[in-house]
C-alpha positions as CSV (number, residue, x, y, z in Angstrom):
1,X,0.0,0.0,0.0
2,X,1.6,3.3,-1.2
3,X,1.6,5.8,1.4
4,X,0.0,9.4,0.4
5,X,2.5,12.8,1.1
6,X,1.8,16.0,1.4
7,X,0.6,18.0,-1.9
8,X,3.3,20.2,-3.4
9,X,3.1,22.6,-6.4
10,X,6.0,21.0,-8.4
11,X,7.4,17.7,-8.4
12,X,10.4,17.4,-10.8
13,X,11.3,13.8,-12.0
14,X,15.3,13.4,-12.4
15,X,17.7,15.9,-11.0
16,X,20.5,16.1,-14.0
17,X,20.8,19.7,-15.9
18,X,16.9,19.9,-16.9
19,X,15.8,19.1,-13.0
20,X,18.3,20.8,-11.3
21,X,17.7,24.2,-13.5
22,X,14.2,24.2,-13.1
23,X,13.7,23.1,-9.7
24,X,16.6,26.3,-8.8
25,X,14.5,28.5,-10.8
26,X,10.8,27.7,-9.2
27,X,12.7,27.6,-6.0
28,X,14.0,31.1,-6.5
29,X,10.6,32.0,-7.8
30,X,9.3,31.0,-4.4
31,X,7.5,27.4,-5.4
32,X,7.5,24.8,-3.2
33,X,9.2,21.8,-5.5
34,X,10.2,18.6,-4.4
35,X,13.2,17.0,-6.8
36,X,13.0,13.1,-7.3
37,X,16.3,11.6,-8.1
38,X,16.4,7.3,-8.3
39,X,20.2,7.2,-8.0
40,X,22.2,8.3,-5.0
41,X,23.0,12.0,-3.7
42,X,26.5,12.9,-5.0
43,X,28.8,15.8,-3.9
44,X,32.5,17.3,-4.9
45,X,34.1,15.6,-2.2
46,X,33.4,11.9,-3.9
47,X,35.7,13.0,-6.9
48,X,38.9,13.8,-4.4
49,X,41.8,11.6,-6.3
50,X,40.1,9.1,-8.2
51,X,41.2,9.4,-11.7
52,X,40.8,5.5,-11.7
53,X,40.1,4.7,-15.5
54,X,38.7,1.4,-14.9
55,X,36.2,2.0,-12.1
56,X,34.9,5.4,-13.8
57,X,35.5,4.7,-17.9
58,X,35.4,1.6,-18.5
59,X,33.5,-0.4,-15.7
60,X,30.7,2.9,-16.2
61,X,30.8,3.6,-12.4
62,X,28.3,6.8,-12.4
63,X,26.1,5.1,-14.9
64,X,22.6,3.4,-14.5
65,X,22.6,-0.1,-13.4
66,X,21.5,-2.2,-16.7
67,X,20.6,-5.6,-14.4
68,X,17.6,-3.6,-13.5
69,X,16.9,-1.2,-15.8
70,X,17.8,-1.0,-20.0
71,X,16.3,-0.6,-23.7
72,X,15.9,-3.1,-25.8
73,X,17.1,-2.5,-29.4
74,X,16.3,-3.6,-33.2
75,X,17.1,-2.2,-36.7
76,X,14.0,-2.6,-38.0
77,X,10.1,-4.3,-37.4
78,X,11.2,-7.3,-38.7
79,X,13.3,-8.0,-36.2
80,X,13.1,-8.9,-32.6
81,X,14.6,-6.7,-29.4
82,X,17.2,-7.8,-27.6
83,X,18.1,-5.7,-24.2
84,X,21.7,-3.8,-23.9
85,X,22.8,-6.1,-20.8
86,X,26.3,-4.2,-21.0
87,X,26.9,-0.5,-22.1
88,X,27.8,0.3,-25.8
89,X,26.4,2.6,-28.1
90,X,25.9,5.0,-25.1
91,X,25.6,5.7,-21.4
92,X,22.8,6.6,-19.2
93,X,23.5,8.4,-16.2
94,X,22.2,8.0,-13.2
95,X,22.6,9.8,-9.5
96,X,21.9,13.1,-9.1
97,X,23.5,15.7,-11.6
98,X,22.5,12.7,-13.9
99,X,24.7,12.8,-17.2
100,X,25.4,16.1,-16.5
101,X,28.2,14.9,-13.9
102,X,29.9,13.1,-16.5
103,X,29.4,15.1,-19.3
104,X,32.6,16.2,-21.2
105,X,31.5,19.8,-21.1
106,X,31.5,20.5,-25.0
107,X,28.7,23.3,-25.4
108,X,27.1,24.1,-28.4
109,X,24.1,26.1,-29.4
110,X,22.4,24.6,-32.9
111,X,22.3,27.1,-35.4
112,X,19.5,28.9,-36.4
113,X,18.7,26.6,-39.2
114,X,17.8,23.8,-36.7
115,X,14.7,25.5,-34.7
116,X,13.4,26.2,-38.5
117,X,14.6,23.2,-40.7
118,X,11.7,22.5,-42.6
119,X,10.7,25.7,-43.6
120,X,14.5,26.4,-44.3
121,X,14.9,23.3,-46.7
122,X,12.0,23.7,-48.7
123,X,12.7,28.0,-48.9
124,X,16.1,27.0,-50.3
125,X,16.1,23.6,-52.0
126,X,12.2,23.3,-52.4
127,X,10.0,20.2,-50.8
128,X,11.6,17.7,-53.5
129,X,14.8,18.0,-51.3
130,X,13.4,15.8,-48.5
131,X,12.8,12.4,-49.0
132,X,10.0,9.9,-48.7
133,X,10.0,9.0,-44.8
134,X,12.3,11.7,-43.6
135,X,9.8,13.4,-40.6
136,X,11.5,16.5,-39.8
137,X,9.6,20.1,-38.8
138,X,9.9,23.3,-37.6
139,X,10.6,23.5,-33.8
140,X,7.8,25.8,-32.6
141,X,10.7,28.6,-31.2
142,X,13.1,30.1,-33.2
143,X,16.7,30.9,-32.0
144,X,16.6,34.4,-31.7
145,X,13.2,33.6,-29.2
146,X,15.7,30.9,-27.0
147,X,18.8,33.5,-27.8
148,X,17.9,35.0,-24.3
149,X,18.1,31.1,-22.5
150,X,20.9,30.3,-23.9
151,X,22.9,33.5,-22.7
152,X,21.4,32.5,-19.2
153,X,22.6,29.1,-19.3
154,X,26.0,30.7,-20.4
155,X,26.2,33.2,-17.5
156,X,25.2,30.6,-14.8
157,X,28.0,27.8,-16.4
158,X,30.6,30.4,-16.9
159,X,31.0,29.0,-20.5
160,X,34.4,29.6,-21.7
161,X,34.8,30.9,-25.5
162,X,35.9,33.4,-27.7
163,X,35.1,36.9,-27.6
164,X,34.9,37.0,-31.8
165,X,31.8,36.2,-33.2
166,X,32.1,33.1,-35.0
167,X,30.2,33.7,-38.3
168,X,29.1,30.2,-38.6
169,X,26.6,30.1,-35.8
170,X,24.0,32.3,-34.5
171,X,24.9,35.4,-33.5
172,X,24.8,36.2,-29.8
173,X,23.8,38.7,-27.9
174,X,26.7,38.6,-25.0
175,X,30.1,37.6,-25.6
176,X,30.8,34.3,-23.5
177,X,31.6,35.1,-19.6
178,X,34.9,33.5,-19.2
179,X,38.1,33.9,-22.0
180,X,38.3,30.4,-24.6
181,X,40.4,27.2,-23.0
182,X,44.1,27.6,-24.0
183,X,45.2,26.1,-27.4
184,X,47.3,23.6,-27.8
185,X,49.9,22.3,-30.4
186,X,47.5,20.3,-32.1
187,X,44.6,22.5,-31.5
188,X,46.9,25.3,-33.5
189,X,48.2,22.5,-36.3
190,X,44.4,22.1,-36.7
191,X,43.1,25.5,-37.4
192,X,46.4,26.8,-39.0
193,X,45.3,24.0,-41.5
194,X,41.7,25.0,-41.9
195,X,42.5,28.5,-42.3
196,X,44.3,27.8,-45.6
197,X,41.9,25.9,-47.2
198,X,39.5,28.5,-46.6
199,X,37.3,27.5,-43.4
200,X,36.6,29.6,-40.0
201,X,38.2,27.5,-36.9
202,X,37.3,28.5,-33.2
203,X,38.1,27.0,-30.2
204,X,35.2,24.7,-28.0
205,X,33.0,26.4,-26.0
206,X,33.4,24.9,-22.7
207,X,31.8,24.2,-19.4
208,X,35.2,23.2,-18.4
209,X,36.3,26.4,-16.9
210,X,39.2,28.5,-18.3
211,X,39.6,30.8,-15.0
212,X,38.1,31.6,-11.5
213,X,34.5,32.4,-11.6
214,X,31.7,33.4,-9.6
215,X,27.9,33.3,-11.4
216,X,25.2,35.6,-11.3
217,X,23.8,33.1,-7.9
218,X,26.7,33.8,-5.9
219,X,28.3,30.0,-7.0
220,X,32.4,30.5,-7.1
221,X,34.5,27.6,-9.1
222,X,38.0,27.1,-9.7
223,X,39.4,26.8,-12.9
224,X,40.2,23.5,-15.3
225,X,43.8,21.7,-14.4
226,X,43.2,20.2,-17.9
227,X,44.1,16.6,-15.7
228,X,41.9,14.6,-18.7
229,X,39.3,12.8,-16.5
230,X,36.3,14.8,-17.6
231,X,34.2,12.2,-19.5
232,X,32.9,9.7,-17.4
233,X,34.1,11.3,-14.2
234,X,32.9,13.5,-12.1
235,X,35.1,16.7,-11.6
236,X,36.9,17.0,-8.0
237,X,37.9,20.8,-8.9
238,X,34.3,21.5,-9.7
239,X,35.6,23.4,-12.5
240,X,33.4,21.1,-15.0
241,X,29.9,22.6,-15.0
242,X,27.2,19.7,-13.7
243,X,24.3,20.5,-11.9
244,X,25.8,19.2,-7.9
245,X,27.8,22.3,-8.1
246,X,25.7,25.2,-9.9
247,X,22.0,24.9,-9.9
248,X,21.1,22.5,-7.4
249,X,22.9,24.1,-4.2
250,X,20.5,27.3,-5.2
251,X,17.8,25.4,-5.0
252,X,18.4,24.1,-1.8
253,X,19.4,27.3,-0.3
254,X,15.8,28.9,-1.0
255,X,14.6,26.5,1.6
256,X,11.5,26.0,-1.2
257,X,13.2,22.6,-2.6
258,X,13.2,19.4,-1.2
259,X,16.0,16.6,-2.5
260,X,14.9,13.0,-2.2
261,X,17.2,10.7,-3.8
262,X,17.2,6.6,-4.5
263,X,13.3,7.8,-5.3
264,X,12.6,5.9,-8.7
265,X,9.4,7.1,-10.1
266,X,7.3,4.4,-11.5
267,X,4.3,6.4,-12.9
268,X,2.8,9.7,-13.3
269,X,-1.0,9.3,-11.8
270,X,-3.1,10.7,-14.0
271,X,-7.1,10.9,-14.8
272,X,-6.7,10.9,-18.3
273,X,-6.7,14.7,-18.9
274,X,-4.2,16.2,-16.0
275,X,-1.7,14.7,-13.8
276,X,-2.7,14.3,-10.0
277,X,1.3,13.8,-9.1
278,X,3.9,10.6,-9.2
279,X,4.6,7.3,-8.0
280,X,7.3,6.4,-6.5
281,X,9.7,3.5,-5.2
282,X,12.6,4.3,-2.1
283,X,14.8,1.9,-4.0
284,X,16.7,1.4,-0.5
285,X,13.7,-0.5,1.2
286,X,11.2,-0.8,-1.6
287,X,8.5,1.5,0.4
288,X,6.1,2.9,-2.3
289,X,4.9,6.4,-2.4
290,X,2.5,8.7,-4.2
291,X,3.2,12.4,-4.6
292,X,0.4,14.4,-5.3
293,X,1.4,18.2,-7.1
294,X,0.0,20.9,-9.2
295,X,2.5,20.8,-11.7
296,X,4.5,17.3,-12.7
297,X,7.8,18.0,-14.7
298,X,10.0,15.0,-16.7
299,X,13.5,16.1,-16.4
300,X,14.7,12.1,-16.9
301,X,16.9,11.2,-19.9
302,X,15.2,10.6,-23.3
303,X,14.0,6.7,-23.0
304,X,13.2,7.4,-19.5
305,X,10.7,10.5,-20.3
306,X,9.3,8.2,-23.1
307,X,8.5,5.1,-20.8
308,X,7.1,6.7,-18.0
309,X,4.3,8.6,-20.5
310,X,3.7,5.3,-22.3
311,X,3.5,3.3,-18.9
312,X,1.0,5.9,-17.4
313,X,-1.0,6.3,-20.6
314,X,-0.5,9.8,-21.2
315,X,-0.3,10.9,-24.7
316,X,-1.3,9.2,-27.5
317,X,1.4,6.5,-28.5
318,X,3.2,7.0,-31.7
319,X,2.1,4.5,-34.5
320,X,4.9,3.7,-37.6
321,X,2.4,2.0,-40.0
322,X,-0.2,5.1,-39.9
323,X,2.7,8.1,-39.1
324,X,-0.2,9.1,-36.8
325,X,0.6,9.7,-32.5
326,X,3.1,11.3,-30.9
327,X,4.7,9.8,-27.7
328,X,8.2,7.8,-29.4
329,X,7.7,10.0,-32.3
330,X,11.1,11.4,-34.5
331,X,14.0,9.1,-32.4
332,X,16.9,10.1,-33.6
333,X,21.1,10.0,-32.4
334,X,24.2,11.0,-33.7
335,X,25.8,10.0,-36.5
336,X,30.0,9.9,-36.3
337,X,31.2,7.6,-38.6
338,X,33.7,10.2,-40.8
339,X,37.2,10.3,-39.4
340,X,40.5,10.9,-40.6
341,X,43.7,9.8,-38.4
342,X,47.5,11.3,-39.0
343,X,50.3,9.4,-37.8
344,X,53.8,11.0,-37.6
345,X,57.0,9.6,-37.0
346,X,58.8,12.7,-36.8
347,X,56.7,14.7,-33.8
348,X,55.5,13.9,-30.4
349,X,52.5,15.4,-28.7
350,X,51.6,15.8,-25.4
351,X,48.3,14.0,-25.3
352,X,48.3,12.4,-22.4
353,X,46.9,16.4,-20.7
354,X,43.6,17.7,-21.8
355,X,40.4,18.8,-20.8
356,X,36.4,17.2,-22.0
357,X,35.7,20.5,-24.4
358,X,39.6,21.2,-24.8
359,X,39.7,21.2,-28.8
360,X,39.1,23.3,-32.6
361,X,36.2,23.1,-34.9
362,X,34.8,24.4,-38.5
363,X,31.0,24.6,-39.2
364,X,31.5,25.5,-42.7
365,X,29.6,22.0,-43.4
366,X,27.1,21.9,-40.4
367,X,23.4,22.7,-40.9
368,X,23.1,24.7,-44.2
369,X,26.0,26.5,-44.2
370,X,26.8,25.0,-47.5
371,X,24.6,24.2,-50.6
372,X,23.2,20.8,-50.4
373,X,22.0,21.6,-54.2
374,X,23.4,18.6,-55.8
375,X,24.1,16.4,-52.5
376,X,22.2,13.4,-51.5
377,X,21.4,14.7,-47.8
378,X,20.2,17.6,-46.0
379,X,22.2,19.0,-42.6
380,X,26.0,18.1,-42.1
381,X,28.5,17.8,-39.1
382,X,30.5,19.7,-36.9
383,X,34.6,18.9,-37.8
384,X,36.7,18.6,-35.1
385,X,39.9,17.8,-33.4
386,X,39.9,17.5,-29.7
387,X,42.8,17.1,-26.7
388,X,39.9,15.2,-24.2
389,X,43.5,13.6,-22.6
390,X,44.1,9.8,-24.0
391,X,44.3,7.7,-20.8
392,X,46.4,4.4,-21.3
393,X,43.5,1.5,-20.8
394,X,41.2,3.0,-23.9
395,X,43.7,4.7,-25.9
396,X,46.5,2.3,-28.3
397,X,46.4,3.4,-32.1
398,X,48.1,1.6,-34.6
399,X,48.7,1.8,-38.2
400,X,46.4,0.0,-40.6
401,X,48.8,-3.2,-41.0
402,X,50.0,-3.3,-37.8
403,X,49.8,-6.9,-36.2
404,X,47.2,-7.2,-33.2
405,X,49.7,-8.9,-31.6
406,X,53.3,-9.9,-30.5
407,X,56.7,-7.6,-30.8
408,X,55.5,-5.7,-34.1
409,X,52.4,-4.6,-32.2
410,X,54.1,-3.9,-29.4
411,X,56.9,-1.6,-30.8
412,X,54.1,0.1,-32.5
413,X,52.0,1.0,-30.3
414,X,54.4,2.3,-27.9
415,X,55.9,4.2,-30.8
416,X,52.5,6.1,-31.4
417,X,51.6,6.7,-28.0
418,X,51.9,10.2,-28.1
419,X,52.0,10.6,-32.3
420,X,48.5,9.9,-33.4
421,X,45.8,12.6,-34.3
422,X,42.1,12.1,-35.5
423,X,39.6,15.2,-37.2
424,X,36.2,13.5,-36.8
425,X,32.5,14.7,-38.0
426,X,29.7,14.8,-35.3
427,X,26.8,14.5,-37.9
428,X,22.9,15.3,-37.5
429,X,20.9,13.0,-37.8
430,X,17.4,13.4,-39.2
431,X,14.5,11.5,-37.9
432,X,12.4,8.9,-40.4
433,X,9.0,7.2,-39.8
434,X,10.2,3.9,-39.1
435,X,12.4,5.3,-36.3
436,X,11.1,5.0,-33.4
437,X,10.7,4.6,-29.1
438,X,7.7,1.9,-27.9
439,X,6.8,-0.3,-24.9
440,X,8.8,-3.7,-25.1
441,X,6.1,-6.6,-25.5
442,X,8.4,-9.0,-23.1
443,X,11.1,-7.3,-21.5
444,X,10.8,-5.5,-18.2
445,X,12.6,-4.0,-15.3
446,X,13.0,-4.5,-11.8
447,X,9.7,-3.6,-10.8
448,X,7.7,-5.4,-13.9
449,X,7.6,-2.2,-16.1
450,X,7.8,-2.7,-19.6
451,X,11.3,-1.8,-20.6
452,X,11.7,0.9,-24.0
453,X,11.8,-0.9,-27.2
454,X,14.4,1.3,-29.6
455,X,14.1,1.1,-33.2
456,X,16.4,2.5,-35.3
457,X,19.3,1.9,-38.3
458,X,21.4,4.2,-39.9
459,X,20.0,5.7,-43.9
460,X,21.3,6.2,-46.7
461,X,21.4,10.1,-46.1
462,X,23.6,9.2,-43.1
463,X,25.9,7.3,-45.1
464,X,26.1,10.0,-47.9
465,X,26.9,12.4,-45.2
466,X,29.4,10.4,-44.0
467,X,31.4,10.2,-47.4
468,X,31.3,14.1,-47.7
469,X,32.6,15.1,-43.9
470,X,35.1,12.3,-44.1
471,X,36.6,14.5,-47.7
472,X,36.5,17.5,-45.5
473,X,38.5,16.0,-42.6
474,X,40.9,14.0,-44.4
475,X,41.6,17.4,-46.5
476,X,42.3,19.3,-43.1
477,X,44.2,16.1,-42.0
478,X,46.5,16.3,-45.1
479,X,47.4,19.7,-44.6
480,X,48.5,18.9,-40.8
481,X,51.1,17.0,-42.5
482,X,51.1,13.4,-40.8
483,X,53.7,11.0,-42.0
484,X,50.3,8.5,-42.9
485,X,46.9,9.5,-42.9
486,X,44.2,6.9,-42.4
487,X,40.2,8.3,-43.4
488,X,37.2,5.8,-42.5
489,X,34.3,7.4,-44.8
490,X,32.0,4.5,-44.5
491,X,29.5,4.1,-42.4
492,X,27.4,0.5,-42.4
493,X,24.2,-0.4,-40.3
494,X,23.8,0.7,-37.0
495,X,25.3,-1.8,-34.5
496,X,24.4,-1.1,-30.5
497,X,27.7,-2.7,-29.4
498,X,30.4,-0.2,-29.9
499,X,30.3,3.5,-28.2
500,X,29.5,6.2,-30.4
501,X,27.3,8.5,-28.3
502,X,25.5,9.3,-25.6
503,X,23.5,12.1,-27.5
504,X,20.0,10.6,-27.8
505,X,17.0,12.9,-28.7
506,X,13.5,12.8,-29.9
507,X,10.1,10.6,-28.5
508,X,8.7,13.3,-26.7
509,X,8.9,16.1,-29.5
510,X,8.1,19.7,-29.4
511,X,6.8,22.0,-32.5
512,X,3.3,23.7,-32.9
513,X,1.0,21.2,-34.3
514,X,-0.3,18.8,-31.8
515,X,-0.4,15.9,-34.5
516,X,2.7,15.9,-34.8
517,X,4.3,17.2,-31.9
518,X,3.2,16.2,-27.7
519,X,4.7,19.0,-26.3
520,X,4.5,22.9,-27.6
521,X,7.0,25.7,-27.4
522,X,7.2,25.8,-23.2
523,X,7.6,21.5,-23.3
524,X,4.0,21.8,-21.9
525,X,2.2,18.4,-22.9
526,X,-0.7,19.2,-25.3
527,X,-2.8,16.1,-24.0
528,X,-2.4,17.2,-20.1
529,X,-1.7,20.9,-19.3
530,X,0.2,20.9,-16.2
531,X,2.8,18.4,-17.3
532,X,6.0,19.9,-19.1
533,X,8.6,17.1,-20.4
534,X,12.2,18.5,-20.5
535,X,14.9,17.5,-22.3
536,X,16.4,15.9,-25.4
537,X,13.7,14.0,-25.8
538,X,11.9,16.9,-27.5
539,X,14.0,17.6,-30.2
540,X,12.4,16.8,-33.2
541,X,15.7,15.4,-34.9
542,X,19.5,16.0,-33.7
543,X,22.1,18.7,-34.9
544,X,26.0,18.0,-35.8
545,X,26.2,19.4,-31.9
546,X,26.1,18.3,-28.5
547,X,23.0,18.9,-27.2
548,X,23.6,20.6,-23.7
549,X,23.0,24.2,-24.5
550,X,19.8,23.4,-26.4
551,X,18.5,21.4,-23.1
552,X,19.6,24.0,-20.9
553,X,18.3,27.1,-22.9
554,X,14.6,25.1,-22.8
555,X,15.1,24.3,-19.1
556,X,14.7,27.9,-18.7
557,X,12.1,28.9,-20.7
558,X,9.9,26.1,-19.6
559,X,10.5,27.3,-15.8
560,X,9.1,30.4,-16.8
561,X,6.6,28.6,-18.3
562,X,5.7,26.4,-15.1
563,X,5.7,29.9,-13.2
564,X,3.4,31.5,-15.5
565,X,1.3,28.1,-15.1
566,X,1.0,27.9,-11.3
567,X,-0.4,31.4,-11.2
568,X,-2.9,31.1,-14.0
569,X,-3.3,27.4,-15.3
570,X,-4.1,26.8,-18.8
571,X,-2.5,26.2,-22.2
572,X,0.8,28.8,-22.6
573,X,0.8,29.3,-26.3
């Protein structure tokens, strides 16, 4: 028997970057909120001195437990799901700070092109130029209208980046609070290189921070020590952005947020037309709650958003054969396949040091800042070299030819430890009609929920894309002068096995029609007013960007949405 708490206004469901900013933001606005996190409370302190690569990057030690909870995957209908029993293609986070504690800190705003791709394409290229199946739309906000959000985020991060305006991106209306990360060797081989074929290099913006700050909240950090255990780790400096060390102590300060953690939410209770509050599990001693509120806010990552909708019936589900529902709608993930490695003989690098957004990039071929005229594909990548810090367990390149064993491998690899480069494309990826998010039919977690069913494969406007960045890198690469240069430009079905990214998006998708979209501009559900779903999982396809800034800018306007909500409920658009 589930025992019945006190009503609250706002109950926010996962505490990563999208709980943690709003629940700061009601709190500030003086909302009682209670933040449900089903992972364990987390603070600086647990980072002191463990740059332990095996516990943290390889054994996935801040990730979700996959014995109890996972997806199940296919390429297509005709096949059947099998669950991700160990981690792969990507990670899910789990704890509080969620993903956002491991992040890498690379932080990119999509281009003004994204928020408006349909109307973009067919202005430009007319409607011929997307194909049969291909699902994309207009976001519902522009990026001038989010311009404001992201500059927020920016301020309250203390992203790092250059004070020229980059005039490959949306322009800005404040330069970036701290000064760009320094620039490396590599990071100056790279853009030197760029620059004379004719492209417009930058350094990252980065939430790793490139000197002492203090944020408009009061919240003082210390700068990066570029010690290369961003990814996967948790940052003992604090100087890595995550919500443990910005937002969330805000929050609590207010004295209008309450933190329960190990508090896995099961269902959002519902009566069909508005949600009543959540259920929930203590996943210490298995006591079940409810949670009655005003306002009920997803903040979980992507599948989980998706699952707990579907399990509690809200929305209508999204159906592939009739293109018709909403809820698993427009899945889509990032496509990285196009690389281009140098190997020299005659120069060492120190790449042992970096930092998680310590690296160059062109967007001359991301979103449409190129003519797609007589290309096969719409969209395009971000190219990049980055200095992340190549730790010794994941990290031992070898030329093409080189034994995988015995004295010729092992003469080598120690020979290129610290003389191998690689320019890689993070591609878009648009969504299609037969990708998708559903309820498995027989898999299910702990607590008999039906797991998410993923279905997805890569197209052949991936694969065209591919073959294009891959020209562009290995271009850049040949200029850099390597003694051989290695370029992968093919990219085959998608395989769940191998990691590629952790950059998810789409199920839950935002936009202004509510036949094709669940959520509208604020990430308030169409089908139940006072539930707003934030996150990735309302991007109707994915940029050749990480997806951080875009989450955070939304985070922001919803809570301004929520606010405007609790003092006079109905639709906000």
């Amino acid at each position: 028997m589930a025992t019945t708490l006190p009503k609250v206004s706002a109950v926010v469901v996962g505490m990563g970057w999208t709980g943690g900013v709003i629940a700061c933001e009601l709190a500030k606005a003086g909302v009682k909120v209670v933040g449900l996190e089903r992972g364990k409370g987390r603070k600086t302190e647990d980072y002191y001195m463990v740059h332990d690569e095996l516990r943290y990057a390889q054994q996935y030690g801040l990730a979700q437990d996959l014995s109890k909870e996972t997806v199940t995957f296919r390429n297509n209908e005709k096949g059947t799901a099998i669950p991700m029993r160990s981690y792969g293609s990507f990670i899910l986070g789990e704890g509080l700070g969620g993903a956002g504690v491991h992040w890498n800190g690379q932080y990119f705003r999509f281009l003004p092109y994204d928020f408006e791709i349909k109307t973009k394409t067919i202005e430009r290229y007319g409607a011929k130029k997307i194909p049969d199946g291909m699902t994309i739309q207009d976001w519902g906000v522009t990026y001038d209208e989010l311009e404001p959000y992201f500059d927020k985020f920016e301020k309250m991060a203390g992203i790092s980046g250059e004070p020229e305006q980059n005039p490959m991106v949306g322009k800005r209306s404040n330069p970036f609070p701290t000064p760009a990360m320094k620039k490396t060797p590599i990071m100056q081989m790279f853009e030197d290189a760029s620059k004379k074929l004719g492209f417009h290099p930058y350094t990252y913006p980065s939430a790793n921070l490139s000197t002492q700050y203090t944020n408009p909240d009061g919240i003082e950090r210390a700068a990066c020590q570029y010690c290369a255990f961003c990814e996967r780790f948790g940052c003992e400096y604090g100087a890595k952005a995550d919500p443990v060390v910005t937002v969330i102590p805000v929050a609590q300060k207010t004295g209008n947020f309450e933190l329960r953690t190990e508090s896995n939410v099961t269902r959002v209770l519902n009566d069909g037309k508005k949600a009543t509050g959540v259920a929930y599990i203590n996943t210490i001693t298995g006591e079940e709650f409810e949670q009655p509120a005003d306002v009920v806010i997803l903040t979980s990552f992507v599948f989980n958003n998706v699952r707990l909708l579907l399990n509690s019936k809200l929305g209508k589900p999204y159906d592939p054969k009739t293109g018709t529902g909403v809820i698993g709608r427009n899945y889509a993930y990032q496509v990285n396949g196009a690389n281009s490695i140098g190997f020299y003989d005659d120069q060492e690098f120190n790449l042992y040091a970096g930092a998680g957004a310590l690296g160059s990039e062109i967007d001359d071929f991301n979103g449409d800042n190129f003519d797609h005229s007589n290309l096969n594909f719409i969209h395009g990548a971000g190219i990049r070299i980055a200095q992340a810090g190549l730790r010794p367990i994941a990290n031992n390149s070898t030329p093409k030819g080189t034994p995988a064993w015995g004295k010729e491998y092992k003469a080598a690899s120690l020979k290129y430890t610290n003389r191998v480069l690689s320019i890689a494309g993070q591609g878009s990826n648009m969504p299609w009609r037969h990708h998708y998010l559903d309820l498995d039919p027989t898999y299910k977690d702990v607590y008999g929920n039906p797991l998410v069913r993923v279905t997805y494969d890569f197209e052949d406007q991936d694969r065209e894309m591919v073959k294009f960045i891959a020209s562009k890198a290995e271009a850049i690469m040949k200029e850099m002068k390597p003694t051989t240069v290695q370029t992968n430009a093919e990219l085959k079905n998608y395989n769940i096995v191998p990691y590629q990214s952790t950059h998810n998006t789409g199920g839950v998708v935002m936009g202004a029609d509510p036949n094709t979209s669940a959520v509208n501009s604020y990430l308030q559900m169409w089908d139940a007013e006072n539930i707003f779903v934030v996150g990735a999982s309302a991007f109707p396809h994915n940029s050749g960007y990480n997806p951080t800034a875009v989450v955070g800018a939304l985070a922001y306007r919803a809570s301004e949405g929520i606010v405007k909500y609790l003092k006079t409920p109905g639709s906000l658009v």
